[in-house]
N, C-alpha and C positions, 0 to 999 in steps of 0.2 A: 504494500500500500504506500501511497505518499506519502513521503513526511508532514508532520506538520509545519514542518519547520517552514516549508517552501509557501505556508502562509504570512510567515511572520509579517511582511512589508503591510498585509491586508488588517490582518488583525491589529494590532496595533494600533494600527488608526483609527479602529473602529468607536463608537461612542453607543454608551450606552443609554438606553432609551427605558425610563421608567414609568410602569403601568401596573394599574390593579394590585396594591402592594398597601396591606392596611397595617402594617407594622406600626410599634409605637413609635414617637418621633424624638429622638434625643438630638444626633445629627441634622442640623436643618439644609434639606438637600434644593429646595427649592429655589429658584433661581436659572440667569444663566451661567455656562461653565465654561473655559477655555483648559481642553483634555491635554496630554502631552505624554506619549507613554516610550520607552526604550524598545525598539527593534533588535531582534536575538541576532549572537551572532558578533558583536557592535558595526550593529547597521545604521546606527543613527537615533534620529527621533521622527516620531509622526503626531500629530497635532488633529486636534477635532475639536468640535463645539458642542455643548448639549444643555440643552433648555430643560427645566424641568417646574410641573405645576401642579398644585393637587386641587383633587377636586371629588366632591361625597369621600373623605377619609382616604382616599385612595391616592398612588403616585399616578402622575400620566408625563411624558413626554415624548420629544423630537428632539433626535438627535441624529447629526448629517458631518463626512468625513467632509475631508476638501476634493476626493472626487464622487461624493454621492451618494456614497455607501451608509447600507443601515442595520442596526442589527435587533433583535428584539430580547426581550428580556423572560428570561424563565422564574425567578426569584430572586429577591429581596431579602435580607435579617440587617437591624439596627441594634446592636450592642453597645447601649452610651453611647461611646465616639465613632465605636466601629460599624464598617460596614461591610456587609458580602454582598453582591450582584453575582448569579451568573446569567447566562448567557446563552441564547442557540444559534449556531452557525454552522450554514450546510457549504460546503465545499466539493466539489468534484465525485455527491454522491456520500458523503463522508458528516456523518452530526457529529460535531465539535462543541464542547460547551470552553466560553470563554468564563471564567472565573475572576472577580477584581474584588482582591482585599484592600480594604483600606482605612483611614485614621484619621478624623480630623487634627491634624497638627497644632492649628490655630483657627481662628474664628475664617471661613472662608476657604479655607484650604486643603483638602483632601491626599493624601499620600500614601502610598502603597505599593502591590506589586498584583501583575497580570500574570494569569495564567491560562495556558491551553491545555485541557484532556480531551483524550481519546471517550470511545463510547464504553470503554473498561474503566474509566478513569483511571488512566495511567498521567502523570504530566509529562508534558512535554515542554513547552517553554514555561520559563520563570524570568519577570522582567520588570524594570520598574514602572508604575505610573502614578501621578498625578493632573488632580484637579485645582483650577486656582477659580473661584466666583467673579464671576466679570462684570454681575449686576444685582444688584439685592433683591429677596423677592418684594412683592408688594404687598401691603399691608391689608389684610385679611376687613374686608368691608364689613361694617357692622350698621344697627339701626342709624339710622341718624336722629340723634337727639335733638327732644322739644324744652321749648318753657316748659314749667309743672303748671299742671291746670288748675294747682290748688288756687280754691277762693270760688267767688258768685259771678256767674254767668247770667247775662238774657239768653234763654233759647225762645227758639219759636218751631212748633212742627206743624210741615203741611198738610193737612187734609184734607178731603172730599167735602168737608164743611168747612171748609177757611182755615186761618192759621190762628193753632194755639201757642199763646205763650205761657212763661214760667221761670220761675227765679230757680238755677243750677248750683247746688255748692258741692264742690268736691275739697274734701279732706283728707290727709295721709296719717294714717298711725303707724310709725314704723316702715318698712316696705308695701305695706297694704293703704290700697287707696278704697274710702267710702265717697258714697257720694246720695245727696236727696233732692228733689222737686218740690214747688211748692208753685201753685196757681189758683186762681178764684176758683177751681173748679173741686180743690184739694191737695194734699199733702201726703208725701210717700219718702219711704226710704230706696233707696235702690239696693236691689238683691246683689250684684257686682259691679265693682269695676276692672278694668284692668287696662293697664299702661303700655307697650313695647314702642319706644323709639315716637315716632308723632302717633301712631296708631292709639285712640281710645275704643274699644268697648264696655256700654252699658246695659246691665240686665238687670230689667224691670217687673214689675207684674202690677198691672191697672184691675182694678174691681170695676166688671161694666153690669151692671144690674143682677148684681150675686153672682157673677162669673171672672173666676181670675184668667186676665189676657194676660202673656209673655210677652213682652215685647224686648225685641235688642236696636237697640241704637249703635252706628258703625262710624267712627267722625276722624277725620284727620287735622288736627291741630296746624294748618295754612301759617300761624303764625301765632306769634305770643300770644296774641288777643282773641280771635279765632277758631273757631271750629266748623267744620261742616262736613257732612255726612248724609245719611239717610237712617230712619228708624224701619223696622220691618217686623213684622207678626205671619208666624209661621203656624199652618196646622197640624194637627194631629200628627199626618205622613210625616211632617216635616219640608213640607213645602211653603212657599209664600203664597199668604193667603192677602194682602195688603202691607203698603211703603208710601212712604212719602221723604221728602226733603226734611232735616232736621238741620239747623244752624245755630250756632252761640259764640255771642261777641261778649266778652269777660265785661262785669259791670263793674264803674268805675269803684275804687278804692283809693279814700283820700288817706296821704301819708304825709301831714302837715309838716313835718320834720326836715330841716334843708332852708335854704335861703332861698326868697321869694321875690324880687323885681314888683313896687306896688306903684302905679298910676291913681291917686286920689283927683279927682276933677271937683274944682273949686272955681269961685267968682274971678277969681283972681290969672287963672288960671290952671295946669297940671301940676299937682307936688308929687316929686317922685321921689320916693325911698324906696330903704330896701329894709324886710325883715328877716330875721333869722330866728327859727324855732327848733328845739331840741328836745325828744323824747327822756319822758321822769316816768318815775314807778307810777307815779300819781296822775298823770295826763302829759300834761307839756307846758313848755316853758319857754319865755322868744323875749326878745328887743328889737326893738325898731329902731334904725338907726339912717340919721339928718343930717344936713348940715351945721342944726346945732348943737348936734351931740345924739349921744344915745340913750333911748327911754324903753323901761323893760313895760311888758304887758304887766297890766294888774288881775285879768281875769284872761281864758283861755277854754273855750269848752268847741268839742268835737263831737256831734251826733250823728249819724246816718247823710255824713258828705252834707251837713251843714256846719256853718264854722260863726261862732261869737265870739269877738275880742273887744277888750277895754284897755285903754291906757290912758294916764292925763296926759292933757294940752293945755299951755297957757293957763288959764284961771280958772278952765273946767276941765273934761271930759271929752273921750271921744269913744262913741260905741262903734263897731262895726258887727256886720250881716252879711253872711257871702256863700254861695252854693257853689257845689263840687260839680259842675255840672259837662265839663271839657276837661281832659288830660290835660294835668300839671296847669290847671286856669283856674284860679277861684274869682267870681263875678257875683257885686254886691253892692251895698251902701253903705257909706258911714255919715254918723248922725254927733254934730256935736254939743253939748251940753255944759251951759256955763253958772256955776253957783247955784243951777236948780233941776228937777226934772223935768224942765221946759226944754224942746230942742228950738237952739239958737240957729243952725243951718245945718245941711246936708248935701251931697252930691254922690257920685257912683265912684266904686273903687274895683278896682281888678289888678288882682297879682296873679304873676309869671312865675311858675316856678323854675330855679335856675337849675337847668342838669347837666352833671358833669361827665364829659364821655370821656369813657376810661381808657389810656393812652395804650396803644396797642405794639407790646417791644417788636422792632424791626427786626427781620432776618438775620441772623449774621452769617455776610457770606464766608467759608471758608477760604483760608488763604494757604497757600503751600509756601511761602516764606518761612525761614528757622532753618534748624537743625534736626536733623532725622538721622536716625539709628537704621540702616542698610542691613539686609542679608540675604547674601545670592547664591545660591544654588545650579549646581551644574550636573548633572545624571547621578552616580551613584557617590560622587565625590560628598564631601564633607563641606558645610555651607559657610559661607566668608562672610566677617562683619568688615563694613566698613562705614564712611560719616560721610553726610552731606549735607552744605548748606548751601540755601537757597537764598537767593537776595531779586531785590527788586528796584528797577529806578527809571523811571520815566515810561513805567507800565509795562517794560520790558523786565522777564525774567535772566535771570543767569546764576551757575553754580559753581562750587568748586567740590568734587571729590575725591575722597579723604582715605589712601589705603594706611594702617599701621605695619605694614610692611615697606610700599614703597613709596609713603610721602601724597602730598596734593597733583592735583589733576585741574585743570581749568575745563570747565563743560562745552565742549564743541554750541549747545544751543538747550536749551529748555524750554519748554512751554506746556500752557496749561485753558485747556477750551472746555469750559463747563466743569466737567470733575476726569475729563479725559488729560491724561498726562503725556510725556513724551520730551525724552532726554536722548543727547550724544556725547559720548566720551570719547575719546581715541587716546588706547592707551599702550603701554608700550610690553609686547609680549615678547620673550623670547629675541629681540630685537628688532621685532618687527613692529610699526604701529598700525593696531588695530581698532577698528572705531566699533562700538560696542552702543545696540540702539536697546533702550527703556521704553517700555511703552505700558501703562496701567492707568488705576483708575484710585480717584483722593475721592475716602470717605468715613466722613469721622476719624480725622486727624489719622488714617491709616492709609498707606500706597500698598498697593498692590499689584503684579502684574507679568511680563515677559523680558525677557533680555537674549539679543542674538549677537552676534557679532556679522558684521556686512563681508559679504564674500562666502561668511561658513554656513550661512543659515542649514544648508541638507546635513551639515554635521554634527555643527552645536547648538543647542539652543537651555534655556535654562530660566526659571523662574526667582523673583527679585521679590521682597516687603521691607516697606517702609515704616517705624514708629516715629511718631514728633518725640524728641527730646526733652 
């Protein structure tokens, strides 16, 4: 029979493609991979790519050689770090399982050894390979979260008789959300609620002439304020039996507490100050503050988004009166009163409540300037440390690299587009100089990636990591 050997060039290159594989996940394989395995023999290296994504618990990928080639996967085992893949590959009539042992190194990196058996399993080659992460996977989507609906709602539901309205209050105890109705028509608890991501359901039961109706309401929280949906009564079978439109805009809730911008309109003209009120155990507490100073309130009361306040003016009194009746606007009168409880004049007031938007921290881009901690790797050799720093000036990058063997290196060119890197050295081998390309990828303060040397590429090739300093 043929050797296997006379596959090596094939194999080697080949990339494994993960599927159907519900193992537990220590190793996080996801992502994509730039492959790199030793050809037996020393035939060199061969290079591949391999995507990989899961989906229902499972592995699934694509993985493609540089001419094409694909192989498919027979099993999967995740041990912590480790990992086995093998592999089916038919050859000239000939099942082949390819076998890749391998070890997370470091976060990103995969390293080990390939292997080819016969259908005896006997081995036949043993060689090295590695994987280096060339992109992270993405981040696993989740609900997307709302405002909490705690607090009182206007709804209104459509029906065949016009629309009923009702005042909504949901409240949370812990992880569990209550919630109840209340309209001219009566008053209920609701049997559930439940929350996931903007998604609200509510399960109710109406009493219609000695008969408990089930109804569920379905709404999606459009926005902080917001709701809309449909309610729907199902029967017996479990069908729909009647729906309509169900909608709720949150009713307002006055929170006096904060600095308020007030417009008092007077004979004279507009006086405008400003108040500031602060929540007490007891209610609250605020000053108003002038051009001629500052004057604390002498009374303070809050009822159902109406608001009373007193403080002195001049030689009397000034009452005000003012409804909640627009977000963040209270719109009223004040009335003022001099040495009696006769009112001496009056005109209309309205405060602004001032909000403050909360500063939102910028980006920081990543910069590949500093000092990094190098280590390269060449097949089965022993990996070199060496230093590099990076400097910048006039937006232009340049380096100097650092061996403890033989001294600094000036960097042919460096650059960096997005989070793609890409460096030249030319250094001196043997006495020969050889320019030696970098090429990886900056993320979170970590490089990672490929190094060839130009002219050797079918011979050597070897993978490079970067730590910041």
């Amino acid at each position: 029979m043929r050797t296997i050997q006379g596959l090596a060039s094939i194999i080697a290159a080949l990339f494994v493609g993960l599927t159907a594989v519900s193992a537990e996940e220590s190793v996080s394989l996801i992502g994509e991979w730039k492959v790199t395995a030793e050809k037996p023999q020393g035939g060199g290296t061969a290079e591949s790519t391999m995507k990989i994504a899961k989906e229902d618990e499972k592995f699934v990928g694509v993985g493609t050689t540089e001419d094409g080639q694909k192989m498919g996967i027979t099993s999967v085992s995740i041990d912590g770090k480790k990992v086995v893949i093998d592999l089916d590959f038919e050859y000239n009539g000939q099942d082949i399982t390819i076998r890749i042992k391998a070890e997370e190194s470091e976060k990103g990196t995969l390293s080990g050894r390939w292997l080819a058996l016969d259908a005896e399993g006997t081995e036949h080659v043993d060689e090295a390979w590695e994987a280096v992460r060339t992109s992270e996977p993405e981040a696993e989507s989740k609900p997307e979260s709302a405002a909490s609906i705690v607090g009182k709602w206007n709804a209104k539901s459509t029906t065949d008789n016009g629309d009923l309205e009702s005042v909504v209050t949901f409240t949370k105890d812990g992880d569990k959300f209550k919630g109840s109705s209340k309209s001219e028509q009566n008053s209920l608890d609701f049997d559930s609620v439940s929350v996931e991501g903007k998604e609200v359901e509510v399960e109710l039961t109406l009493d219609y002439e000695g008969t408990d109706i089930p109804v569920t309401i379905r709404a999606e929280q459009t926005d902080a304020d917001h709701l809309n949906g449909k309610w729907v009564i199902f029967d017996e079978s479990g069908q729909e039996s009647a729906s309509g439109e169900w909608d709720a805009e949150r009713a307002l809730m006055l929170d006096l507490a904060g600095a308020w911008d007030v417009v008092a309109t007077t004979d004279d003209g507009d006086l405008e100050i400003q108040s500031v009120f602060e929540k007490t155990e007891s209610g609250y507490e605020g000053k108003s503050d002038t051009n001629d100073g500052s004057v604390d309130y002498t009374s303070i009361s809050v009822a159902d988004n109406e608001v009373k306040l007193g403080l002195p003016f001049g030689d009397g009194s000034v009452k005000i009166e003012a409804s909640y009746t627009e977000k963040n606007k209270l719109t009223g009168k004040w009335h003022y009163f001099e040495n009696s409880d006769s009112e001496e004049a009056s005109g209309d007031w309205v405060a602004s409540k001032v909000v403050v938007e909360e500063k939102k921290e910028e980006a920081k881009e990543e910069t590949i300037v500093g000092e990094w901690a190098i280590e390269i790797s060449f097949g089965d050799a022993d990996p070199r440390d060496y230093n590099l720093k990076l400097t910048e000036e006039d937006d232009a990058l340049s380096g100097v690299f650092i061996s403890p063997r033989s001294g600094e290196t000036k960097c042919d060119s460096v650059s960096l587009k997005d989070d793609a890197f890409k460096m030249k050295v030319t250094r001196e081998v043997q006495g020969m100089d050889i320019e030696f390309v970098y090429e990886g990828k900056l993320t979170d303060d970590q490089l990672s990636g490929s190094v060839v040397p130009t002219g050797y590429e079918d011979q050597f090739s070897g993978t490079w990591t970067g730590k910041r300093k």
